[in-house]
C-alpha positions, -999 to 999 in steps of 0.1 A, spaced: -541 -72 259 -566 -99 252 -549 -129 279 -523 -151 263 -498 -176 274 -475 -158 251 -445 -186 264 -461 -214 253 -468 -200 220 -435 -193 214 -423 -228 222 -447 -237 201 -435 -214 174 -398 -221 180 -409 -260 172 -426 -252 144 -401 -230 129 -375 -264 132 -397 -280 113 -399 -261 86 -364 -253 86 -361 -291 75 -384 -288 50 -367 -260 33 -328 -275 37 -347 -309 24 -357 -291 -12 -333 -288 -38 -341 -254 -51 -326 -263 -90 -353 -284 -96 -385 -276 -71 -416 -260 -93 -414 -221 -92 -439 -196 -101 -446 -160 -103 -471 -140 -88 -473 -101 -96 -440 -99 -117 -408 -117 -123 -390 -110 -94 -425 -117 -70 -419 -155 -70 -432 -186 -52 -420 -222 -51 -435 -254 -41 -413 -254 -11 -429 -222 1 -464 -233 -3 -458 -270 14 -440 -251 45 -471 -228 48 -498 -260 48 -476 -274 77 -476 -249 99 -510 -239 89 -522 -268 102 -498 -272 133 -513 -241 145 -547 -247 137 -544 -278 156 -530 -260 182 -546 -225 192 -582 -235 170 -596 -202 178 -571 -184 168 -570 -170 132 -540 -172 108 -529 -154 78 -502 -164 57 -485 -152 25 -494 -179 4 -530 -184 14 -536 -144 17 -565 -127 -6 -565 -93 -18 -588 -69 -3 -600 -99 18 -575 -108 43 -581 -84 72 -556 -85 105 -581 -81 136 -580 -77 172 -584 -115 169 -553 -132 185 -534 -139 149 -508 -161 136 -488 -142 107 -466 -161 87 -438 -158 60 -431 -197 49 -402 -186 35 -391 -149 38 -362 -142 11 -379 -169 -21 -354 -153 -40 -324 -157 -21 -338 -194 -17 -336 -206 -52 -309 -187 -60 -293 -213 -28 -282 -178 -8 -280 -181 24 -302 -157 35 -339 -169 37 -358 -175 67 -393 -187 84 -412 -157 99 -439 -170 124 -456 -139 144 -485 -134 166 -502 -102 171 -530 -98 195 -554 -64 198 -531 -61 165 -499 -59 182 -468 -80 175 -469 -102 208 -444 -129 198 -422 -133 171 -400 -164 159 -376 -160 132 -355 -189 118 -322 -191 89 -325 -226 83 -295 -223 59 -278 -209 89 -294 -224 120 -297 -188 133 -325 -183 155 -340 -147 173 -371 -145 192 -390 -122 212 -418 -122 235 -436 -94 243 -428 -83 279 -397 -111 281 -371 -95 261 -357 -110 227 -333 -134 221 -304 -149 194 -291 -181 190 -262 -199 171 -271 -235 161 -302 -238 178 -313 -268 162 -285 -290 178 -287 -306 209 -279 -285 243 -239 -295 260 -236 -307 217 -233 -274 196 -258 -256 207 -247 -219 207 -259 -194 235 -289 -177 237 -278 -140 237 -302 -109 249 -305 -87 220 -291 -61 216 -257 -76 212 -244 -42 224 -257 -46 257 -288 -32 282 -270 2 273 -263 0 232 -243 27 217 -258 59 209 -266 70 172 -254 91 150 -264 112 122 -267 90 84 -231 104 77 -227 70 102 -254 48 96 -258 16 85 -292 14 65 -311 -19 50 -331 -10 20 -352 -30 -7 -365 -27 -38 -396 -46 -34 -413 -63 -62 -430 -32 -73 -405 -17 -103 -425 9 -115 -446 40 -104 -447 66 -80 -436 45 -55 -409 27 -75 -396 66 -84 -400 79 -42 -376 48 -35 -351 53 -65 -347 92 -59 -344 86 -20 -319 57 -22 -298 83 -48 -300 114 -23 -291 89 8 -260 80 -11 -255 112 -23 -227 137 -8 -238 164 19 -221 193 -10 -252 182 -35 -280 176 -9 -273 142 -6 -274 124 33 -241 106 25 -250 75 43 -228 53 59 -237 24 38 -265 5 26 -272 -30 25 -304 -52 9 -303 -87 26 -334 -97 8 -356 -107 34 -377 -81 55 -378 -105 86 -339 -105 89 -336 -69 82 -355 -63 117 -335 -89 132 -305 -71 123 -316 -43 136 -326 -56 167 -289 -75 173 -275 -37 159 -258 -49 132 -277 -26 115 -285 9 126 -320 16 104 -341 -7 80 -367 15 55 -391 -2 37 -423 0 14 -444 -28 2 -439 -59 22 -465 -68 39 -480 -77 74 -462 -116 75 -429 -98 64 -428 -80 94 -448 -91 126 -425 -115 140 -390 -92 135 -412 -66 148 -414 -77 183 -380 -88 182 -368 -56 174 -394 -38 199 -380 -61 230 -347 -53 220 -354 -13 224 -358 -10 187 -387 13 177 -407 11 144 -422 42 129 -439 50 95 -419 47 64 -435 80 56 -423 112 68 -444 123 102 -454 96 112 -448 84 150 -471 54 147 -478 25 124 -497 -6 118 -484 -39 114 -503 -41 81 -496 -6 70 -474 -18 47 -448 15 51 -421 0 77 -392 25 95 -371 6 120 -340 18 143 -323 1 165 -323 3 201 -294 29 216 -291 50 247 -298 81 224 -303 96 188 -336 73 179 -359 104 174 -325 122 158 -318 97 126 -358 86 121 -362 128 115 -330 132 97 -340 100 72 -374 112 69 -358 149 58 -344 131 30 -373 111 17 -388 149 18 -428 154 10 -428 122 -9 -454 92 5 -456 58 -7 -489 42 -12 -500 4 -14 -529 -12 -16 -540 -40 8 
């Protein structure tokens, strides 16, 4: 790995991330200017694009040969992810939990380096939730980490939550699963994610994997964060992209988490792959319930261009 002071980029990121947590509890999400990008439900507001210029340019300042890609600044077919030291950010990961005023919307500020999550800072403004992870150093949450320490200021708890040895897995028939829709409502892809979320419901007498239960927090970055603190037990995804993932990556990866393919067979992915499996960390049954989801999705693939 190319020589970073990985700690001093996360403070930096764990500063940054404050500050934009301000920005977004400063806007008023009923009367901000919203736009769409590839449909209706792909949106992007104001308050999304002003976070991005800020830390943008707090970064820039900061690590000046390091490059950045964000959401909002990102080009089709253009935007590559080296073996550059990166910075890959989500200004605002949940837009449509945010101006609906849900709760559940957060900052994602990564760093990858020889295209590896390295650090990653993930902040719920809304609820002054915090997790972090360094590569190497474990990851982290944190109640109230905005306020000041000996005046609020909640622990900061070694993920797992379960412990250095978290509980084993089970098979789906026990799982807790985060799925998405994605922005993407029609197509091949569209069609492999409604007839796998219908057989993963579905009882074991019809072919079905009879999950435990499923759950959409609408927000990629606090899907893997879940996982990580093993709230949830698996998070399947298709079609977010690189920012949507780096930092919760490393989070869940420090936390004993793994991240596999989205698509059947495959062990290994790339942070810009686009196709995301994670499961949590557990002292056994990782390999078990990534095979046994992967049964269900069947010889289906998803596909999505970069």
């Amino acid at each position: 790995m190319t020589a970073v002071d990985l700690q001093a980029v996360h403070d930096t990121l764990v500063s940054v991330a404050f500050e934009a947590g301000r920005m977004i509890l400063a806007a008023n999400p009923s009367s901000i200017s919203t736009d769409t990008k590839m449909n209706a439900v792909d949106i992007v507001t104001e308050t999304d694009q002003a976070v991005e210029r800020m830390v943008s340019a707090r970064l820039t300042a900061a690590y000046p040969s390091f490059a950045f890609v964000g959401e909002e600044t990102y080009e089709a077919g253009v935007t590559r992810v080296t073996d550059v030291p990166t910075f890959i950010v989500d200004p605002i990961d949940g837009t449509t939990n945010f101006v609906h005023s849900f709760p559940n919307a957060c900052i994602s500020l990564g760093l990858v380096v020889d295209r590896r999550p390295a650090v990653g800072v993930v902040y719920n403004p809304f609820q002054d939730l915090l997790f972090t992870g360094i590569k190497g150093g474990g990851s982290f949450m944190q109640r109230n980490a905005s306020l000041e320490e000996g005046k609020g200021q909640g622990a900061r708890v070694k993920l797992p939550l379960g412990g250095a040895s978290p509980p084993a897995l089970g098979d789906l028939s026990s799982a807790l699963v985060s799925i998405e829709w994605g922005s993407q409502r029609d197509g091949e892809n569209f069609e492999l994610k409604a007839r796998t979320f219908r057989k993963l419901a579905a009882a074991k007498e019809s072919g079905g994997g009879m999950v435990g239960g499923m759950r959409s927090l609408g927000s990629a970055a606090l899907n893997l964060c879940a996982c990580a603190a093993g709230q949830l037990d698996m998070y399947w995804e298709g079609g977010c992209y690189a920012w949507d993932v780096a930092a919760g990556w490393c989070i869940l990866s420090e936390a004993g988490g793994r991240m596999v393919s989205g698509n059947p067979g495959a062990w290994e992915t790339e942070v810009d792959s686009r196709v995301y499996l994670a499961v949590r960390g557990a002292r056994s049954g990782q390999k078990e319930l990534v095979e046994e989801l992967w049964k269900v999705i069947g010889d289906g693939k998803m596909e999505y261009k970069h």
